[in-house]
C-alpha positions in Angstrom: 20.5 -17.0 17.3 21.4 -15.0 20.6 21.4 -15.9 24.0 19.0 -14.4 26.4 20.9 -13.5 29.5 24.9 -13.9 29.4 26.5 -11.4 27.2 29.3 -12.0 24.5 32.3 -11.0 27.5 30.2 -14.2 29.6 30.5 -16.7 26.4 34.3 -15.8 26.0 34.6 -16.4 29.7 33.2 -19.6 29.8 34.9 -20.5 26.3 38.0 -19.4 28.1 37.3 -21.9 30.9 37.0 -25.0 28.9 40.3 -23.8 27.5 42.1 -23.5 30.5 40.5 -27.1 31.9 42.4 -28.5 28.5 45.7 -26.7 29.7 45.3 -28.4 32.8 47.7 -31.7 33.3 46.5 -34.6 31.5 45.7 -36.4 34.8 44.5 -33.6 36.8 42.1 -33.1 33.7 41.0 -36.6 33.3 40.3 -36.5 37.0 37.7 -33.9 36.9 35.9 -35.2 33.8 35.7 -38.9 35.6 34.4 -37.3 39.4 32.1 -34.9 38.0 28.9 -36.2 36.4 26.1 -33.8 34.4 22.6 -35.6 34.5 19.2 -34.8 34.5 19.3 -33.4 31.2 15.9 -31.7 30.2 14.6 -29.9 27.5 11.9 -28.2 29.8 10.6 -25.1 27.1 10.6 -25.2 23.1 9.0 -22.2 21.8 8.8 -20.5 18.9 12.0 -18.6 19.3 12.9 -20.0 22.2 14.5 -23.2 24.2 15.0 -23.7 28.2 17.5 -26.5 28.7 18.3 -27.5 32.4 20.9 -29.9 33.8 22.2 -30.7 37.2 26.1 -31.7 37.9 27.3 -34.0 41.2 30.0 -35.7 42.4 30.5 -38.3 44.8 31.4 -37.3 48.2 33.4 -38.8 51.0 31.1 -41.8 51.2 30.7 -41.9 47.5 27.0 -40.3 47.6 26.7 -38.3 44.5 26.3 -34.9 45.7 25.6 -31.6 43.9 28.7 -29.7 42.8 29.3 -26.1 41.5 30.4 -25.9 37.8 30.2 -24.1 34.7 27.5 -24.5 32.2 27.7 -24.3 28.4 25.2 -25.0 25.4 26.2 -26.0 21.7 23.5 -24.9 19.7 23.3 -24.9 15.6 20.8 -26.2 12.7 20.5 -29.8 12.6 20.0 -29.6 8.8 23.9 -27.8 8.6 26.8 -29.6 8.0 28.6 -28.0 11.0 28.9 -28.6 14.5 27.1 -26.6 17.1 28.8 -23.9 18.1 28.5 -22.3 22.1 25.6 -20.1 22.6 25.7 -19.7 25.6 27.7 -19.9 28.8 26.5 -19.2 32.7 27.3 -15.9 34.5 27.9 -18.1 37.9 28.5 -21.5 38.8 25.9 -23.6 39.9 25.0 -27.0 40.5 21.6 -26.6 39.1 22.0 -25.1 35.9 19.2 -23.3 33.6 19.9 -22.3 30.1 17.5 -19.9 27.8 18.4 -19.2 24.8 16.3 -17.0 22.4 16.9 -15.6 18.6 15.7 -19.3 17.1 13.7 -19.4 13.7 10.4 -20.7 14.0 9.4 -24.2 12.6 13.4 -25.4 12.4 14.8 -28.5 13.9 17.8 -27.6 16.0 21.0 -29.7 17.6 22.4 -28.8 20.9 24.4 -30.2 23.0 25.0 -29.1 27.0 28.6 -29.1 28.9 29.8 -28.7 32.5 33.7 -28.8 33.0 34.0 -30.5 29.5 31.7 -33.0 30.6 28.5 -33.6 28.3 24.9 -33.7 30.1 22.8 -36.8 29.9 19.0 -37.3 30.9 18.5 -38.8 34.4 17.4 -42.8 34.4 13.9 -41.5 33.7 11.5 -43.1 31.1 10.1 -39.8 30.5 13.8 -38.5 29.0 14.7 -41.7 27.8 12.4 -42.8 25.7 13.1 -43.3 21.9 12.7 -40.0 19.6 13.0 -37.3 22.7 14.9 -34.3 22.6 17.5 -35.4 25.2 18.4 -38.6 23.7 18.4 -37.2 19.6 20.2 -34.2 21.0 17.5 -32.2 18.5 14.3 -30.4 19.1 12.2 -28.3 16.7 10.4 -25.2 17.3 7.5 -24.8 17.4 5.4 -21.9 14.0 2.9 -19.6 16.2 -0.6 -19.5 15.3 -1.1 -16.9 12.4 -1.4 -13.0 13.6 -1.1 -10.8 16.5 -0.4 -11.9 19.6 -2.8 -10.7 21.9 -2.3 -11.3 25.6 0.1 -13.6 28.0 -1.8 -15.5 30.8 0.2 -17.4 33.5 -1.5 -20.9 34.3 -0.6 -22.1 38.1 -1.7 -24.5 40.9 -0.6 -26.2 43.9 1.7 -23.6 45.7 0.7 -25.4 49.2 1.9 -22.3 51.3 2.5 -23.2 54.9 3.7 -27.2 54.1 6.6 -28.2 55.2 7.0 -31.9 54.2 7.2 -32.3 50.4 6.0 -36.3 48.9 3.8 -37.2 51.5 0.9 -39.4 50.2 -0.5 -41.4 53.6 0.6 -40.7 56.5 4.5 -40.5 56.6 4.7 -42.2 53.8 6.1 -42.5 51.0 9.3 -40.7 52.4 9.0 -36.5 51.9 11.3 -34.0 51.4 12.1 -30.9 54.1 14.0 -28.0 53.2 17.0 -27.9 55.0 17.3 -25.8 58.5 17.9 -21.7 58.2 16.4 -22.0 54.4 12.7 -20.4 53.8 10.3 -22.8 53.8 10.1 -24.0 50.2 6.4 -23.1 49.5 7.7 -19.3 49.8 10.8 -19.8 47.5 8.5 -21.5 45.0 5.7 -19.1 44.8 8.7 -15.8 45.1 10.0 -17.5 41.9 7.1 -17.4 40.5 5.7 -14.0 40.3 9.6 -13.0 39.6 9.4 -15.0 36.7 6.1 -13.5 35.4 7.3 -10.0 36.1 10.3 -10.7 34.2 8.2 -12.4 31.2 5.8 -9.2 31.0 2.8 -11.6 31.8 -0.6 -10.1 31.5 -2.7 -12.3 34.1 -2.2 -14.6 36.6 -4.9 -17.7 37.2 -4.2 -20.2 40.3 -6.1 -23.4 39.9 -6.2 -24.5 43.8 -4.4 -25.5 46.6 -3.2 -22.0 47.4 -2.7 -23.2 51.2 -1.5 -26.8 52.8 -4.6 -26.5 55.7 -6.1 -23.1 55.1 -5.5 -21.8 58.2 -6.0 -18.1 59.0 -2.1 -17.5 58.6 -1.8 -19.5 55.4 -4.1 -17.9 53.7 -3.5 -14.3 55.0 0.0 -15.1 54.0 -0.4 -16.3 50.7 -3.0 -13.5 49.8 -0.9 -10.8 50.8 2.1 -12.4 48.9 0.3 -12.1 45.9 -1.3 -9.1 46.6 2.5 -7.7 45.9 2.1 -9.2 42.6 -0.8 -7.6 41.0 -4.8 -7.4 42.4 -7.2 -10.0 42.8 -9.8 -10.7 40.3 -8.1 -8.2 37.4 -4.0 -9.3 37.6 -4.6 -12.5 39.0 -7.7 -14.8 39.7 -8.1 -18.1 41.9 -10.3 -21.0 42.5 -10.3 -23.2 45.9 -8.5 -26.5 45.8 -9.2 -29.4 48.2 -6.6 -28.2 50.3 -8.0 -25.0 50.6 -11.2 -26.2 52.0 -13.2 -25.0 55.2 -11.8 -26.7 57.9 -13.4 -28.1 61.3 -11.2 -26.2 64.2 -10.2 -22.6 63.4 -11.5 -19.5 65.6 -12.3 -16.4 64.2 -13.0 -17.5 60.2 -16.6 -17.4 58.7 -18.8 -20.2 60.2 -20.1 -22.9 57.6 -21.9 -25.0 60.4 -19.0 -26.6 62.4 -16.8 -26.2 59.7 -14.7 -22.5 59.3 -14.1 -21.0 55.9 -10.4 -19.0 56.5 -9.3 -19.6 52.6 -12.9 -17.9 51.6 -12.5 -14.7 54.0 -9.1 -14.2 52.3 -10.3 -14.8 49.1 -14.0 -16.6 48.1 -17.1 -17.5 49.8 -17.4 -21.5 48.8 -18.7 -22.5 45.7 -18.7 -19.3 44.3 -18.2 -18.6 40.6 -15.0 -16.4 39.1 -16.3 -14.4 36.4 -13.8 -11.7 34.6 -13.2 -10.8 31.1 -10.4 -9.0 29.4 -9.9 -7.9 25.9 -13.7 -10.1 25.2 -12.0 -13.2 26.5 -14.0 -14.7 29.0 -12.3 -16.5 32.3 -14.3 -18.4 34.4 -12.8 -20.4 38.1 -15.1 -23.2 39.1 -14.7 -24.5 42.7 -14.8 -27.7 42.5 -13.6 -28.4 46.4 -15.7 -30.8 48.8 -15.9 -29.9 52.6 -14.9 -33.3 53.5 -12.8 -35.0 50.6 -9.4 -34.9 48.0 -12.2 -35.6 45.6 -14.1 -33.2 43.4 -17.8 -31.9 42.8 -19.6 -28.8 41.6 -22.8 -27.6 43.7 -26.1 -27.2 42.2 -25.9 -23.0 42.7 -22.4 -23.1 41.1 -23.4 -25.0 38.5 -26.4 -23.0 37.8 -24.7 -19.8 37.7 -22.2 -21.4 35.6 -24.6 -22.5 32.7 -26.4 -19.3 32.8 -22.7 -17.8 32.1 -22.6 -20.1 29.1 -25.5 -20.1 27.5 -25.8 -15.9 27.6 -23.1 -16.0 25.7 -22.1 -19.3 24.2 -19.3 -18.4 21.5 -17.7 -16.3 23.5 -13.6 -17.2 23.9 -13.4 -18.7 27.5 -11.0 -20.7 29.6 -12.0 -22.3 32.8 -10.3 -23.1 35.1 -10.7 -25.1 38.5 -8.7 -27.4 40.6 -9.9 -31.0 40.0 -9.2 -32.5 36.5 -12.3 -33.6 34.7 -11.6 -36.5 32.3 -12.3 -40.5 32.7 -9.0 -40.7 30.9 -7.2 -38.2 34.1 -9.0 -40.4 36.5 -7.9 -43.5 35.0 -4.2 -42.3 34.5 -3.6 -40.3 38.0 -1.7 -42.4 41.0 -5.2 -42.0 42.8 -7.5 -42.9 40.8 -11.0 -42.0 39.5 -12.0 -40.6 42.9 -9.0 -38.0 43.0 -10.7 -36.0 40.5 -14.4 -34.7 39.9 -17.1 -36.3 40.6 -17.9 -38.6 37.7 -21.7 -37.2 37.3 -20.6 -33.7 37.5 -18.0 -34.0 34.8 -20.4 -35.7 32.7 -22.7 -32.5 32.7 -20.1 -30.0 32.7 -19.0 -31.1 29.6 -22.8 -31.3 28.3 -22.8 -27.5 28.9 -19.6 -27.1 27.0 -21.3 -28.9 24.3 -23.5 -26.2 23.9 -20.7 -23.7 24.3 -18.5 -23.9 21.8 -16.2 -21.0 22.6 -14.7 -23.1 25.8 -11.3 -23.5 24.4 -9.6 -24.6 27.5 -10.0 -26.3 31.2 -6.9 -26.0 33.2 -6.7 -27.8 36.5 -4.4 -28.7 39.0 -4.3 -31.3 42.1 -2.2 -34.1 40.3 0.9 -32.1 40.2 1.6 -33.3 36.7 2.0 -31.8 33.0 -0.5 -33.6 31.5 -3.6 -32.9 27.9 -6.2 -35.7 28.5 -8.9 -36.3 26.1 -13.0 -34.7 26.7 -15.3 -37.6 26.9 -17.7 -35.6 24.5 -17.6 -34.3 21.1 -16.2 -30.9 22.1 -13.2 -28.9 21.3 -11.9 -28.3 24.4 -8.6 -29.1 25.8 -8.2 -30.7 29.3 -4.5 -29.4 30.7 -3.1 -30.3 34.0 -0.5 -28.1 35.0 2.4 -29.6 37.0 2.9 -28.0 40.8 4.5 -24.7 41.9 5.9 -26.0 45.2 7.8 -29.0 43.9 9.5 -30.4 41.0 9.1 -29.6 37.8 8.1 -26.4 40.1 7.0 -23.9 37.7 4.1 -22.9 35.2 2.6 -22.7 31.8 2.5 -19.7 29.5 -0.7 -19.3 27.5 -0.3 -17.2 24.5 -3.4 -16.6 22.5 -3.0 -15.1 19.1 -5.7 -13.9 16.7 -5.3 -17.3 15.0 -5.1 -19.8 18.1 -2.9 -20.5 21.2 0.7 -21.5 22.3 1.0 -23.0 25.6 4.7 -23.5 27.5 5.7 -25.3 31.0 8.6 -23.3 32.5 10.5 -24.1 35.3 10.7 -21.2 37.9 14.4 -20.3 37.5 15.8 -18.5 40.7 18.6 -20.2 42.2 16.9 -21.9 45.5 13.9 -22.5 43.6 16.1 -24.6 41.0 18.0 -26.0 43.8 14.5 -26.8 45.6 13.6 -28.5 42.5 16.4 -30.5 41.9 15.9 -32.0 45.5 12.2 -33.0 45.0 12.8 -34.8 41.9 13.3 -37.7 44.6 9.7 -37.9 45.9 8.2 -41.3 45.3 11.4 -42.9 45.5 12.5 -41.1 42.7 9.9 -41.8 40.5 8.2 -38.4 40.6 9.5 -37.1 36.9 8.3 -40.4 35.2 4.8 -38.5 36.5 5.2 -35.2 36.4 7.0 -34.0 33.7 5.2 -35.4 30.7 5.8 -35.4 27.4 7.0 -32.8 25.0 3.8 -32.6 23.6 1.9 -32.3 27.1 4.4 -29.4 28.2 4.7 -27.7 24.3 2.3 -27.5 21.8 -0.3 -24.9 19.8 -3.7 -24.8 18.8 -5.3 -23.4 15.9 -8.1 -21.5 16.7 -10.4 -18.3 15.8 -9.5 -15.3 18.2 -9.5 -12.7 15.6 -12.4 -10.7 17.7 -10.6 -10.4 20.7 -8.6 -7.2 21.4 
């Protein structure tokens, strides 16, 4: 095992710490452990090699309002098959409220115990069913890793949605309700902390591609999507490094000046980036990527036009085993519209998901849709006899607040949700995990499973 990050001079350090809490007078002592609390216990990434653990400590203020509180961060780590304790594998460079731990050098396939510590306090997961429920990581105190698929690995591809660049009230369903979130005065706006964490996270992970599955903007206006194209723009070029589809967000709009005219409506997202309805085609290394937009002019709800959809079945059958992953900002299932807070008419149009997934029957190297728009982690199953997997990818701009890794492999795939892990982005994070009256990570998290998990498949012809 090692631990990605701190070095052995931080572990001592933060050893030392705990050490010198112990020395402390027995009351002085017991008076930290009781005021400070660790919660929201997560065990966000399981890899291969791999585990991200995050944790957030408070303490109650003046009124008795739990509020966030710096503090060190420690994580026990060890076999769960060994007869030994875990021992500390890592310790935090800084103190933080909003702590994020990585650590790397694990053995594939090998159930693990770890425990996580602030000030000699022991995390816990929040009052959430999504931590809480029987046989999860956070309340066994165990995960196992997960075994690659067989050979090479071939390429990294960054899955992402929902940065919603220019909003400035997070949680908002109708109106003013349910109550949102605002980032506090002389702070960025958060949609610009989110998406910087981002693409400093997939520098620092070496990632390949970038593919944005909608909602780029909150309104598209000329500014917003200006904005966020030129933000990205510093991350790598548009339609090689990173590709993007139009979310209903991102949708022509009725009173903007000088954008592209679309009768009375004006198209500022598609002079930034796409005309509407057009079809992303690009291939790398034989695999194929194609972005659907499956945006209505008028609507939250999704549909594919007859010239997009024409284009897109020509794509298909020219080459129907082809490796290819779609993506497109509406999910597609009955199952995602049955099981999404909005319901069947949130996602794409019943009739249109019903033939897109007629032409995938006839394409059998569609390995993967990835959408957006719910702002959960979530794998929901086809409604056809096809081997394709349906992945929602929770939001960039809002808790979780992150992205999934796809790693393809001459022998399948390995997908993992991270959480973006700069400080205000954490901080950012932990603040939004109030949204719908704190309910929002019984939705958006999901499972284990949804946010880890591999897939055999043959890729052994793609360079």
């Amino acid at each position: 095992m090692s631990c990605c990050g701190p070095s052995r001079r931080t572990l001592l350090g933060a050893i030392a710490s705990a050490a010198l809490l112990s020395a402390l007078p027995a009351s002085r002592a017991r008076a930290q452990r009781v005021s400070l609390v660790a919660t929201d216990l997560e065990v966000v990434t399981v890899t291969d090699r791999s585990v991200v653990l995050t944790w957030t400590t408070v303490a109650p203020d003046g009124s008795g309002r739990p509020t966030p509180v710096p503090s060190d961060a420690e994580v026990r780590l060890g076999p769960a098959d060994s007869p030994r304790a875990p021992v500390p594998v890592f310790a935090a460079p800084d103190r933080t409220p909003f702590h994020y731990a990585e650590i790397g050098g694990l053995e594939p396939g090998r159930r693990y115990r770890f425990e996580a510590w602030s000030q000699g306090v022991r995390a816990t997961p929040a009052l959430s069913l999504t931590t809480l429920s029987p046989g999860t990581p956070e309340t066994t105190g165990e995960f196992t890793t997960l075994v690659p698929p067989p050979g090479r690995l071939l390429r990294t591809i960054a899955l992402a949605n929902d940065v919603h660049y220019g909003e400035t009230v997070s949680g908002l369903v109708v109106g003013a309700f349910p109550p949102g979130f605002r980032q506090p005065a002389g702070l960025p706006p958060y949609p610009e902390v989110m998406l910087s964490a981002l693409l400093g996270d997939l520098r620092a992970r070496s990632v390949n591609h970038l593919v944005v599955a909608g909602d780029l903007t909150s309104e598209a206006t000329p500014e917003e999507s200006h904005a966020v194209r030129a933000r990205l723009d510093s991350w790598g070029a548009l339609g090689s490094d990173y590709l993007v589809s139009r979310g209903n967000h991102d949708r022509p709009h009725v009173d903007y000046r000088g954008c592209t005219h679309l009768g009375e409506h004006r198209d500022c997202w598609g002079d930034n980036f796409l005309a509407r309805q057009e079809l992303v085609e690009h291939e790398v290394g034989g695999l194929r990527l194609l972005g659907v937009d499956t945006s209505d002019l008028d609507g939250a709800g999704g549909r594919i036009e007859r010239p997009q959809f024409a284009r897109l079945a020509e794509a298909l059958r020219a080459d129907p085993d082809r490796p290819t992953l779609v993506f497109g900002h509406h999910p597609v299932t009955i199952e995602s519209g049955l099981t999404n807070t909005a319901g069947p008419a949130f996602v794409l149009d019943g009739t249109d998901s019903a033939e897109l997934q007629r032409l995938y029957e006839r394409a059998p190297g569609v390995f993967l849709h990835h959408s957006g728009h719910t702002h959960r982690n979530r794998r929901t199953r086809p409604d056809a006899n096809i081997a394709v997997e349906f992945l929602e990818v929770a939001a960039v701009k809002e808790y979780p607040g992150g992205y999934s890794l796809l790693s393809v492999y001459e022998g399948g795939y390995m997908v993992n949700f991270y959480k973006t892990r700069a400080e205000d982005a954490r901080r950012w994070s932990s603040t939004t995990r109030g949204e719908y009256f704190g309910l929002l990570p019984d939705y958006t998290l999901g499972t284990f499973a949804d946010r880890n998990h591999v897939v055999a498949r043959d890729f052994s012809d793609l360079s």
